[in-house]
C-alpha positions in Angstrom: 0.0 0.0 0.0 1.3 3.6 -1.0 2.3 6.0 2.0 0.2 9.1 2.1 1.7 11.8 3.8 -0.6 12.8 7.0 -2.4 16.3 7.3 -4.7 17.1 10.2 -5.2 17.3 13.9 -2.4 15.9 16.7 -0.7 16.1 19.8 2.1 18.1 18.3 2.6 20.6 21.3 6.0 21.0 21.5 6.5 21.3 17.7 3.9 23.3 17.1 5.1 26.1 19.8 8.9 25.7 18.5 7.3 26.3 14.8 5.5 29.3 16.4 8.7 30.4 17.8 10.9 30.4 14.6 8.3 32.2 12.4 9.0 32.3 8.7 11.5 30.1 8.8 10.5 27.2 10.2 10.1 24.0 8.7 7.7 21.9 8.7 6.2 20.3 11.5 7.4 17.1 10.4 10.7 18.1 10.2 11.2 19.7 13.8 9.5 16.0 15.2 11.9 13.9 13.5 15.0 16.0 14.2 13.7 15.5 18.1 14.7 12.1 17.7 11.6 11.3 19.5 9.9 8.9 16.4 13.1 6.2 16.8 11.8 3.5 19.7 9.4 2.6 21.9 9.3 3.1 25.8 7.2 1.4 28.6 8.2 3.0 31.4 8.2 1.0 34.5 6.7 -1.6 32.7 3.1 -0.1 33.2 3.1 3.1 30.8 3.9 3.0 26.8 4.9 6.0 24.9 5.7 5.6 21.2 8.7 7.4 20.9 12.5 6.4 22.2 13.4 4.7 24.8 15.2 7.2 27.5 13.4 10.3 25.6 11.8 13.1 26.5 10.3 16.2 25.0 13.6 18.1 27.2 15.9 16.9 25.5 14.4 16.2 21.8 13.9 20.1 21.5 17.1 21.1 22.2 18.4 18.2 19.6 16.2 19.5 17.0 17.2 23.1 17.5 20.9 22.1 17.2 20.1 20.0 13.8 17.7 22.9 12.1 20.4 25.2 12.9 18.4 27.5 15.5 19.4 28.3 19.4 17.5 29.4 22.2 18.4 30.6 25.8 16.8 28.0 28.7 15.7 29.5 31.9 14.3 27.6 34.4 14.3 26.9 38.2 13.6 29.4 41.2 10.5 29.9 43.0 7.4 30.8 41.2 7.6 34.5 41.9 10.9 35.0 40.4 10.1 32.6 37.7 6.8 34.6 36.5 8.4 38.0 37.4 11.4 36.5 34.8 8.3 35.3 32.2 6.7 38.6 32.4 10.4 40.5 31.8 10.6 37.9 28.9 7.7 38.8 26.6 8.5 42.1 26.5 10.8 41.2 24.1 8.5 38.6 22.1 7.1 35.3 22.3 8.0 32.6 24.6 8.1 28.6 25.0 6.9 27.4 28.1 6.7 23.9 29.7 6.9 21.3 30.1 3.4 22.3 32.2 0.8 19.8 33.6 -1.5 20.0 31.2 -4.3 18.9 33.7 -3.6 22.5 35.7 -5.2 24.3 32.4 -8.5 25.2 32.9 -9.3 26.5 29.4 -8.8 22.9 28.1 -13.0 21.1 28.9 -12.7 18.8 31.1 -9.6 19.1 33.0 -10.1 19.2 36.7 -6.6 18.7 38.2 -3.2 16.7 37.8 -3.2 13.9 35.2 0.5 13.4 35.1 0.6 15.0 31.1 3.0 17.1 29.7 2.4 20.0 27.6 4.1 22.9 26.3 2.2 26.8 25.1 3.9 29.9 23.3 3.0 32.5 25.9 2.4 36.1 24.6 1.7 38.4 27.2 1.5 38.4 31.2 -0.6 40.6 33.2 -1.4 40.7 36.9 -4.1 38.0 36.4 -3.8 36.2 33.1 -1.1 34.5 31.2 -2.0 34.9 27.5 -0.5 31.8 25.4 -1.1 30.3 22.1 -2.0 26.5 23.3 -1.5 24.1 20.3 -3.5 21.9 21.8 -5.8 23.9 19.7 -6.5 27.2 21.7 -5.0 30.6 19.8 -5.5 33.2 22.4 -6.3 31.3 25.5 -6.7 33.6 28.5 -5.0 31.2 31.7 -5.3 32.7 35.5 -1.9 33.2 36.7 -2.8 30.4 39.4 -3.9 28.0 37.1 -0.6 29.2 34.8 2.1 28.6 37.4 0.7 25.3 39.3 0.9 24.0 35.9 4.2 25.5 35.2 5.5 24.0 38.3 5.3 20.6 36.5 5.3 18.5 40.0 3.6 16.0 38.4 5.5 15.9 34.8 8.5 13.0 35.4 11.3 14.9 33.8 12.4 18.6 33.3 12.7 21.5 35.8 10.3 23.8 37.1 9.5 27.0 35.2 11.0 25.9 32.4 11.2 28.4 29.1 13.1 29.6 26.2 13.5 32.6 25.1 16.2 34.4 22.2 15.3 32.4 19.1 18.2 32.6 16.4 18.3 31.2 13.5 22.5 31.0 13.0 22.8 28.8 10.0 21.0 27.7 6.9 20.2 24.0 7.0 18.2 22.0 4.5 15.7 19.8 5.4 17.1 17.1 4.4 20.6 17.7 6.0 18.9 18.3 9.3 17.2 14.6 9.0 20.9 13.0 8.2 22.4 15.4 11.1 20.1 13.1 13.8 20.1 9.9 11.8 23.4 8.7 14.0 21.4 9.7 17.3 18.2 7.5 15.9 20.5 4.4 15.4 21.5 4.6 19.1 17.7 5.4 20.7 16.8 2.2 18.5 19.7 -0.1 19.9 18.5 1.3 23.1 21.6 2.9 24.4 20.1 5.9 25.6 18.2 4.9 28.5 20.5 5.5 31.2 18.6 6.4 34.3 15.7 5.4 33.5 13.4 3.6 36.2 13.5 -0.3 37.0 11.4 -2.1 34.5 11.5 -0.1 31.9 11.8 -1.5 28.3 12.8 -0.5 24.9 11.2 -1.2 21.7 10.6 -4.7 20.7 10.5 -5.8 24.5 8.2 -2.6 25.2 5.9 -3.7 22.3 5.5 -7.5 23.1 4.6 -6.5 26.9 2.4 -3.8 25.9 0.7 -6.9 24.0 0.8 -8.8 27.3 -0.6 -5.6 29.4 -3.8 -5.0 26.3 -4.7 -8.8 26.2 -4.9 -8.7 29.9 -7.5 -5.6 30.1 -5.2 -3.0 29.4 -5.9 -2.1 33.2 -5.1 1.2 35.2 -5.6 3.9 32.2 -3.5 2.1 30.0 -6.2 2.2 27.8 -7.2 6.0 28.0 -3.8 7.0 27.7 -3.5 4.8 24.6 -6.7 6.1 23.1 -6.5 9.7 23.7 -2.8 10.2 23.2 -0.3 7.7 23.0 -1.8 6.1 19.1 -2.5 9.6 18.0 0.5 10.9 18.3 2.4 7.9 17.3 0.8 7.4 14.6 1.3 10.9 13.4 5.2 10.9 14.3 5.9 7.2 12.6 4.2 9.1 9.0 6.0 12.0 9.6 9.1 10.1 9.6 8.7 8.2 6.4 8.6 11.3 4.7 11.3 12.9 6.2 13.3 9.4 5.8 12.2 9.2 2.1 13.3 12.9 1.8 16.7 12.6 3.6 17.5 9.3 1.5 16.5 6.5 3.3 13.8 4.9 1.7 14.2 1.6 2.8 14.1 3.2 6.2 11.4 4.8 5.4 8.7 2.2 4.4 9.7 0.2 7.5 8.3 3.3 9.5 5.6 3.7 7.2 4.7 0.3 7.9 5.2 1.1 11.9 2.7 3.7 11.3 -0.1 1.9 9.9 0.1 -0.4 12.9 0.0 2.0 15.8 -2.4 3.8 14.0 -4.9 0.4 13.0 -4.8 0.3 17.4 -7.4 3.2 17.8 -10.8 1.6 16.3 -9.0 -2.1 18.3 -8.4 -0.3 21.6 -11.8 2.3 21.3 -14.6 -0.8 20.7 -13.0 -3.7 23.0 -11.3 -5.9 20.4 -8.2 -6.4 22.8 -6.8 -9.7 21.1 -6.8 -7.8 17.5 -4.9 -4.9 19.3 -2.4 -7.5 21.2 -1.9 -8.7 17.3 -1.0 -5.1 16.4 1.4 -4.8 18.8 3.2 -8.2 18.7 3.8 -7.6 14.8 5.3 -4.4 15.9 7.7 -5.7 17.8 10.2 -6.5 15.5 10.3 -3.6 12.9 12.8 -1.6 15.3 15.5 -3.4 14.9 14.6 -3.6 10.8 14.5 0.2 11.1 17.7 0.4 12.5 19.4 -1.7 10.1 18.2 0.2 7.3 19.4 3.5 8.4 23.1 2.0 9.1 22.7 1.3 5.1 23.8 4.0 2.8 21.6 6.6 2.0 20.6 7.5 -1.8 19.5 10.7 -3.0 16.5 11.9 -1.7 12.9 12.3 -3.0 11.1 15.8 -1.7 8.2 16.1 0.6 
């Protein structure tokens, strides 16, 4: 089956605000996710939690990887206590736009239905700061949300987020060299080889796994109920945006000269994303199915982008 490139809704949050950020000159969304490094693994954290994305990765430290490759810096401020951090906010927009988070994204009021900590990380371009309301652009589609400064800063805090600091923002976007698309792709294929051969998961808590293992106990954990909101975080998040990152990265594998590479995550795609209607109605064996023939397309990934590359086709 022929690979269409996908155009629509997602949980995109962090590359949508960096997007925001760089203006004109940013590429496309696809591009920032992939150079993230984030699209190369899969993770279940302490053997209960599954995240499509690489093992030992976070949204921390994919940002600052993809700014490096797409030849952009930024100044990171973070820590203090929460007056000095939104007094340091509020100095900030006076010179423009700024990237905030990660932030509990169950502390934002504006979004229906949130009613208090749900352990989800989010990230907002915020645009102005008064005595009362933090004014951000929330890709989590809300332009112009109006957040109490309460509401702003418990979620800014990020107690509940398991990586980062608190307060956490950049500010100083530079763009200080001109980079293709395609050369920013090659600049993180090396990382993506290593996140894939799980090397990069230092630190992370006992019982975690790394793609193939994650995948065949995610099978185990969905057969068996898929028990303590392992099923609402799959539905509502975890598919969506996997989905959406894996077809993101064909392109930008096809584009960069990996096409072999870049069916194989075409292919990883189409089965995270044939989970939702599986997971949504009940049919837990079919989704156990899903995940078991998963399982072993991340080491073919890897071993196609340790091939050479050819010349690449364009998005």
């Amino acid at each position: 089956m022929r690979h269409v490139p996908y155009v629509g809704n997602g949980p995109y949050c962090y590359s949508n605000s960096l997007a925001m950020l760089m203006g004109p000159a940013a590429p496309p969304t696809a591009v920032i996710e992939v150079t993230t490094g984030g699209p190369f693994g899969m993770q279940l954290v302490v053997g209960t939690m599954v995240f499509f994305d690489a093992y030992g990765w976070n949204p921390g430290i994919g940002c600052g990887r993809a700014l490096d490759a797409l030849g952009w810096t930024s100044a990171v401020h973070s820590g203090g206590d929460a007056a000095t951090a939104l007094a340091r906010l509020a100095a900030a927009v006076e010179d423009g736009p700024v990237w905030a988070g990660p932030l509990e994204m169950g502390h934002l009021r504006h979004q229906p239905e949130t009613t208090g900590p749900i352990g989800a990380d989010h990230f907002v371009v915020v645009l102005d700061v008064d005595g009362e309301r933090v004014l951000v652009h929330d890709p989590h589609g809300h332009p112009y949300a109006q957040v109490p400064v309460a509401d702003f800063m418990a979620a800014w805090r990020a107690e509940t987020v398991d990586y980062g600091e608190p307060y956490t923002m950049r500010t100083g976007f530079t763009k200080v060299a001109d980079v293709t698309d395609a050369d920013a792709i090659r600049a993180v294929i090396p990382a993506a080889v290593e996140w894939l051969g799980a090397r990069a998961g230092a630190g992370m808590p006992p019982g975690s796994l790394a793609n193939a293992a994650a995948a065949l106990r995610c099978a185990e954990l969905v057969a068996a109920g898929a028990g303590g909101g392992l099923r609402e975080h799959l539905i509502h998040f975890a598919i969506r945006v996997g989905a959406r990152r894996l077809s993101d990265t064909a392109d930008c594998l096809r584009l960069a000269g990996y096409p072999d590479a870049a069916g194989i995550a075409a292919g990883q795609a189409r089965l995270v994303g044939a989970l939702q209607h599986p997971m949504v109605t009940g049919d837990l064996p079919a989704a156990a199915a899903l995940l078991r023939a998963l399982a072993p397309t991340y080491d073919r990934l890897r071993a196609a982008l340790m091939e050479p590359r050819t010349t690449g086709t364009p998005l």
